[in-house]
C-alpha positions in Angstrom: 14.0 1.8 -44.5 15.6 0.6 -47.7 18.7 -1.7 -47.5 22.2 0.2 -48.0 24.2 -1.0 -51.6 26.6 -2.8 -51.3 28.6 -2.6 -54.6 31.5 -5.9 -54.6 33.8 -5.9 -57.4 34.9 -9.1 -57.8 37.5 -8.5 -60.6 39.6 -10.8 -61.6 41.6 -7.6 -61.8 42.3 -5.4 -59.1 41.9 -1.5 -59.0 42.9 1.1 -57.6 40.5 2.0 -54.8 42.1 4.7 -52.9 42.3 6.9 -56.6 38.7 6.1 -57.3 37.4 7.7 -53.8 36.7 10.8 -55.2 34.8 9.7 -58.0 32.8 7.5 -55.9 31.8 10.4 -53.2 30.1 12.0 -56.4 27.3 9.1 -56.5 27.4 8.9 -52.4 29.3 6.1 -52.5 32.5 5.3 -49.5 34.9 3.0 -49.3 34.8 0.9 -45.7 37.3 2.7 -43.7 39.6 -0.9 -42.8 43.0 -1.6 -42.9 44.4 -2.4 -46.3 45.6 -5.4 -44.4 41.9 -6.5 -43.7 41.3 -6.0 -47.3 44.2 -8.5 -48.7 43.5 -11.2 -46.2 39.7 -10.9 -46.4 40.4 -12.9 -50.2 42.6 -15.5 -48.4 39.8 -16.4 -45.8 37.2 -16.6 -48.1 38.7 -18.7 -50.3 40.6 -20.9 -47.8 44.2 -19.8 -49.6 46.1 -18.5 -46.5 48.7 -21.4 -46.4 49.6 -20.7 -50.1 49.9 -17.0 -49.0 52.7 -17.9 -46.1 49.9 -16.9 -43.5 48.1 -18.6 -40.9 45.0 -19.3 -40.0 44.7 -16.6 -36.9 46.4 -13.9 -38.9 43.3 -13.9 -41.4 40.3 -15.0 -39.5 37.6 -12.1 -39.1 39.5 -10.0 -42.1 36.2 -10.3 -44.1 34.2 -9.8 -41.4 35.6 -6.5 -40.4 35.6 -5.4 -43.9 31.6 -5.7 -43.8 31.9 -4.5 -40.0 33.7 -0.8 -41.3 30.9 -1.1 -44.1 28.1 -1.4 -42.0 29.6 1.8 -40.1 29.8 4.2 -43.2 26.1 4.3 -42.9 25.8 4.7 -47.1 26.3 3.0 -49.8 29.6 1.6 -50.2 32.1 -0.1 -53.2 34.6 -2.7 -52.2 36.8 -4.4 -54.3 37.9 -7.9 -53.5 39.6 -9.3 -57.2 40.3 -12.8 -55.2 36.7 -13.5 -54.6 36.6 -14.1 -58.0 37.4 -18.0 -58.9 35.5 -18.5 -55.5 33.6 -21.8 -55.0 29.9 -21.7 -54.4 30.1 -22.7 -50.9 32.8 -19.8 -50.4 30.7 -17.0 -52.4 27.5 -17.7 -50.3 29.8 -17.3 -47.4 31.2 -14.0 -48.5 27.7 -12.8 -48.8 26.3 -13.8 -45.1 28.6 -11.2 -44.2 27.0 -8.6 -46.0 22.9 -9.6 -45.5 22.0 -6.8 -44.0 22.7 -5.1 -47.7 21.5 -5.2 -51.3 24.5 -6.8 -52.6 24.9 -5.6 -56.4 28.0 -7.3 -58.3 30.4 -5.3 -60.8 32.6 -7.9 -62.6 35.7 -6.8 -64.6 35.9 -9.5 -66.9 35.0 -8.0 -69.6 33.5 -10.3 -72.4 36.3 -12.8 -73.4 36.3 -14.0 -70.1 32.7 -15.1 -68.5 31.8 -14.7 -65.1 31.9 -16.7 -62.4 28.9 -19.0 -62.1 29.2 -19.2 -58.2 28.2 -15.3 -58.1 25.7 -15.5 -61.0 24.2 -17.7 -59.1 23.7 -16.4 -55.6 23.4 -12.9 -57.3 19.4 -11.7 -57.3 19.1 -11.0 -61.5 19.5 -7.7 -62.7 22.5 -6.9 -59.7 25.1 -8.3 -61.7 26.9 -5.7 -64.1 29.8 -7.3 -66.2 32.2 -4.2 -67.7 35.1 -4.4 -69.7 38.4 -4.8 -68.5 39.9 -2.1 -69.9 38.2 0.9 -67.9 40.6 3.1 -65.9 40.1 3.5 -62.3 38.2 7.0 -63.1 35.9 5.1 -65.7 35.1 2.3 -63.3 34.3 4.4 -60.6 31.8 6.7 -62.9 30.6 2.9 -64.2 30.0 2.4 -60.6 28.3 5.6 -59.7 25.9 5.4 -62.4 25.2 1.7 -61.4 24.4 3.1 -57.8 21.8 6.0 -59.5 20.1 3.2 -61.6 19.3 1.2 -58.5 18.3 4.2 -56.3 15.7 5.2 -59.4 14.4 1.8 -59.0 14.2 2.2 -55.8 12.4 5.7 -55.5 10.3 4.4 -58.5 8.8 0.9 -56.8 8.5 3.6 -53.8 6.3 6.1 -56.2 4.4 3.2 -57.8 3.6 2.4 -54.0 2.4 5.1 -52.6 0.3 6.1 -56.3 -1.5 2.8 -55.6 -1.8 3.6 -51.7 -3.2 7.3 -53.0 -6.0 5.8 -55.3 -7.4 3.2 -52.3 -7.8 6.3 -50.0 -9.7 8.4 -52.6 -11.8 5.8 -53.8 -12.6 5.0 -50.2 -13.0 8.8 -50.0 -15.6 9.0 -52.7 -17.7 6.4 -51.8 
């Protein structure tokens, strides 16, 4: 079975999720049904900033991992935007991904092209999963952006599948002929 998407927007700017829902549902994407609460302390464990936030340590630990949790649960393809993740440390990116293994992590940046993006995710990225937009879409225009991100990998996906199974077909029937 083929790995689920999981499509992280890492920002720097944050959208509006819950108005791009619809949108989404078009390319068989969902959101992770978690608290909004799991969602703004899942950046602050990451990225170790819960004291500068006025939290503690307890209130945040396992936000992230609950976020992936509700993802795993959705059972499809799914977009989560997490804009703190993005001036994220190596050490703290490759930890943000652990928690999502079990998908095929692609990365949609906001940064548009003034600002680059984050080496730390570039990095740990596989090439060709990273898609860097402008920063000026709407939440409608990012959430077609990110529909039409999730068709182009599921036509590589059914295509590698096709190439397979054409190469799988010509074994048996020159086996077959012989």
């Amino acid at each position: 079975m083929a790995k689920r998407l999981f499509l992280l927007h890492i920002g720097p700017d944050s959208v509006d999720v819950s108005a791009m829902t619809e949108a989404l549902a078009l390319g068989r994407i969902s959101v992770p049904d978690a608290p909004a609460e799991a969602f703004a302390h899942a950046g602050a464990e990451i990225r170790r900033t819960h004291k500068a936030a006025g939290l503690k340590r307890k209130q945040v630990e396992g936000s992230w991992a609950t976020v992936c949790r509700r993802a795993w649960k959705t059972k499809t393809d799914v977009f989560v935007s997490m804009p703190d993740f993005f001036d994220a440390t190596p050490e703290q990116a490759a930890l943000a991904l652990d928690g999502v293994a079990d998908f095929k992590v692609v990365l949609v940046v906001t940064s548009g092209f003034e600002v680059e993006p984050p080496t730390p995710w570039m990095e740990l990225v596989k090439d060709g999963r990273t898609h860097v937009l402008p920063s000026s879409l709407t939440d409608d225009q990012l959430a077609a952006q990110v529909a039409r991100i999730a068709l182009i990998e599921e036509e590589a996906r059914l295509e590698k599948r096709l190439t397979k199974i054409s190469k799988r077909r010509r074994q048996v029937n020159r086996k077959l002929a012989a």
